[in-house]
N, C-alpha and C positions, 0 to 999 in steps of 0.2 A: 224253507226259503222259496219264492215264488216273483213272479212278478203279477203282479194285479190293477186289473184296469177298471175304474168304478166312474160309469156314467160318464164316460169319453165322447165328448162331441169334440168336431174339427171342421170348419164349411172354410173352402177358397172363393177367393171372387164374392162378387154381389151381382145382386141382380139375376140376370136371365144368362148370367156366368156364372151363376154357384154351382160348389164343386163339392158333394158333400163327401167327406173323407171318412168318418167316426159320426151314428147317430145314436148318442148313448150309450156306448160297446160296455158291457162286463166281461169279463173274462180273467181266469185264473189260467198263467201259463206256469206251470210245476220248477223248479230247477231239478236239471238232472232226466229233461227229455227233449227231443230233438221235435221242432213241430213247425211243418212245412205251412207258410203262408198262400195261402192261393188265392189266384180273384185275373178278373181280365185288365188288359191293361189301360190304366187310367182310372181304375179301380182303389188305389190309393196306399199301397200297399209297402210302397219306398216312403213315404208318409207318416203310415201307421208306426214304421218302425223306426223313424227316428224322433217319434212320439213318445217310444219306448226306450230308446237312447236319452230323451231329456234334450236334444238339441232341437226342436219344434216343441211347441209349448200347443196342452190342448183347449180349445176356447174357453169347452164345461167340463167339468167332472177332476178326474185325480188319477195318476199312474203310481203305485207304491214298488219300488226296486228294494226286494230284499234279497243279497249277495249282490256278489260283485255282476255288472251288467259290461259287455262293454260296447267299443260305439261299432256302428255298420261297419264291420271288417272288410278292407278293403277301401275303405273311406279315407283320401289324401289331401279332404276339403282343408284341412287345420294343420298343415307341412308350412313350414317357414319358408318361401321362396330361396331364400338369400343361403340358408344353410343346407349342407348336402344332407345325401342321405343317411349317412354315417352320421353325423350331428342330430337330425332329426330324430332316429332311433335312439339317441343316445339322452336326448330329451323327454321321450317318451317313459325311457324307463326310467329318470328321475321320476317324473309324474308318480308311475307306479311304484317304488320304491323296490325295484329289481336291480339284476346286475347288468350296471351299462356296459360292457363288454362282454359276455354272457350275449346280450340282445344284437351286438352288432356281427357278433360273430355268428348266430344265426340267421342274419335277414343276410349275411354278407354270402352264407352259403344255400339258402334257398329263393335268393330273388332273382336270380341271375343275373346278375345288373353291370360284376367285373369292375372296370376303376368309374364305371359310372356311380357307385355307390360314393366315392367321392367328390362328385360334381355338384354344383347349386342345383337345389332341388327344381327350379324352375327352368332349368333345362332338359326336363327330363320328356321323354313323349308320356299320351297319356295311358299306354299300354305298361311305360316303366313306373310311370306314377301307383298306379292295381297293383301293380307287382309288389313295390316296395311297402304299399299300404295293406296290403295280403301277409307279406311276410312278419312286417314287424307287429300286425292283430294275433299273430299264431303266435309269437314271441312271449305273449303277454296273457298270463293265465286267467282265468275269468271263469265265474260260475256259470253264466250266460253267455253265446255268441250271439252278436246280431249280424245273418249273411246276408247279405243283397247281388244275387246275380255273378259273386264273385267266382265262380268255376266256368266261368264266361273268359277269365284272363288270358291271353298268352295262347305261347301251342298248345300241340295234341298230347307234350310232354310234361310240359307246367302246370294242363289242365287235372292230370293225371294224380302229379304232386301234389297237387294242391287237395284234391279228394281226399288223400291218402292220411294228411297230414289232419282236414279235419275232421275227417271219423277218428283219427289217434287222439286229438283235443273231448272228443266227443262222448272218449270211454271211463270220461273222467267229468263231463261238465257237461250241459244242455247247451239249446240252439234254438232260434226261433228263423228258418229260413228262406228266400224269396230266392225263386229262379224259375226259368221258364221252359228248364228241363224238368220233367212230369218224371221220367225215368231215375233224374238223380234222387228227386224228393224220395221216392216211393225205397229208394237205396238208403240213403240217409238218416230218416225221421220215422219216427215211430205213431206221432198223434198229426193231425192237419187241422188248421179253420180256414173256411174261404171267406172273403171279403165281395160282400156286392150290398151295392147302393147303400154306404154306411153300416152295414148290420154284417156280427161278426159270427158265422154256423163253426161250433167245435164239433170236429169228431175225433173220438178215441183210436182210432186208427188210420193213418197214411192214406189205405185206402181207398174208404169210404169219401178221405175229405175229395182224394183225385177225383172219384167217379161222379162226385158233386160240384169239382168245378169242370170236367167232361158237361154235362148234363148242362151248367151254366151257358157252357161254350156253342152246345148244339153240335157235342164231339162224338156222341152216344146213338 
């Protein structure tokens, strides 16, 4: 099981505003390894992976998900305003076909939210919004995670938890991950690709990919 990107073009804007996101990209990312996304920013990179989620559609070419993928964890774009969060998680796991109480009583004990987990979701700020969109993606088993930025949430305490909890997801499931922490990737992932001017460089090691988007940056 893999997910596979064949001949992925993606351009924003027109004109002397194009944005190119994807020029032709191939790429094989494995299920069952963790591999840090890197590129500067504006680079396209929150883009690319919800290219990979299915929620951005690519202009050319074709994205194949085999296993389960899931969306940008962390992601609270598609929360029902009107329904709390307890409701919301509790719709999720229908989706999945998990146990809705099982899921609430997880996000109830790692998002830290208290009887806010009961309130309409659109009163939430947008640090409880990451929170509860964090906890209920960890809830939710998946052969793939797609992470964007999310150990950015919260404190020094949530930040912590939240590492903890997906290297636990991780010993069991892959990852394809975007953060601006160089130090976390190099912790968490095992393979990187960077991302610059459409065109997607794999390397088989964390490393290698860091020191090439170093090099990219004028870091080196």
């Amino acid at each position: 099981m893999s997910i596979l990107l064949r001949s992925v073009s993606k351009v924003f804007g027109s004109g002397s505003e194009r944005m190119t996101i994807a020029d032709g990209i191939d790429a094989d990312f494995p299920t069952g390894l963790s591999v840090a996304l890197l590129g500067r920013n504006g680079a396209g990179k929150s883009s690319l992976l919800k290219m990979i989620a299915g929620t951005v559609m690519p202009d050319r070419g074709r994205i194949e998900r085999r296993g389960s993928v899931s969306w940008p964890v962390g992601f609270a774009g598609s929360f029902h305003g009107d329904l709390t969060g307890a409701e919301n998680a509790r719709f999720v796991a229908r989706i999945y076909g998990i146990d809705t109480d099982g899921l609430v009583d997880f996000v109830d004990g790692f998002a830290d939210l208290g009887r806010q987990l009961h309130s309409p979701f659109r009163t939430y700020s947008s640090g409880m919004r990451a929170r509860l969109g964090f906890a209920i993606s960890m809830g939710v088993p998946f052969d793939t995670y797609l992470v964007d930025e999310v150990t950015a949430v919260g404190d020094a305490r949530f930040k912590e938890r939240s590492e903890t909890i997906l290297n636990d997801r991780l010993q069991s499931a892959g990852a394809i991950v975007v953060s601006h922490s160089l130090q976390l990737l190099d912790r968490i992932c095992d393979a990187g690709a960077v991302l610059e001017n459409g065109r997607l460089t794999w390397h088989d090691d964390v490393k290698d990919a860091i020191a090439h988007h170093r090099e990219n940056m004028g870091l080196t």
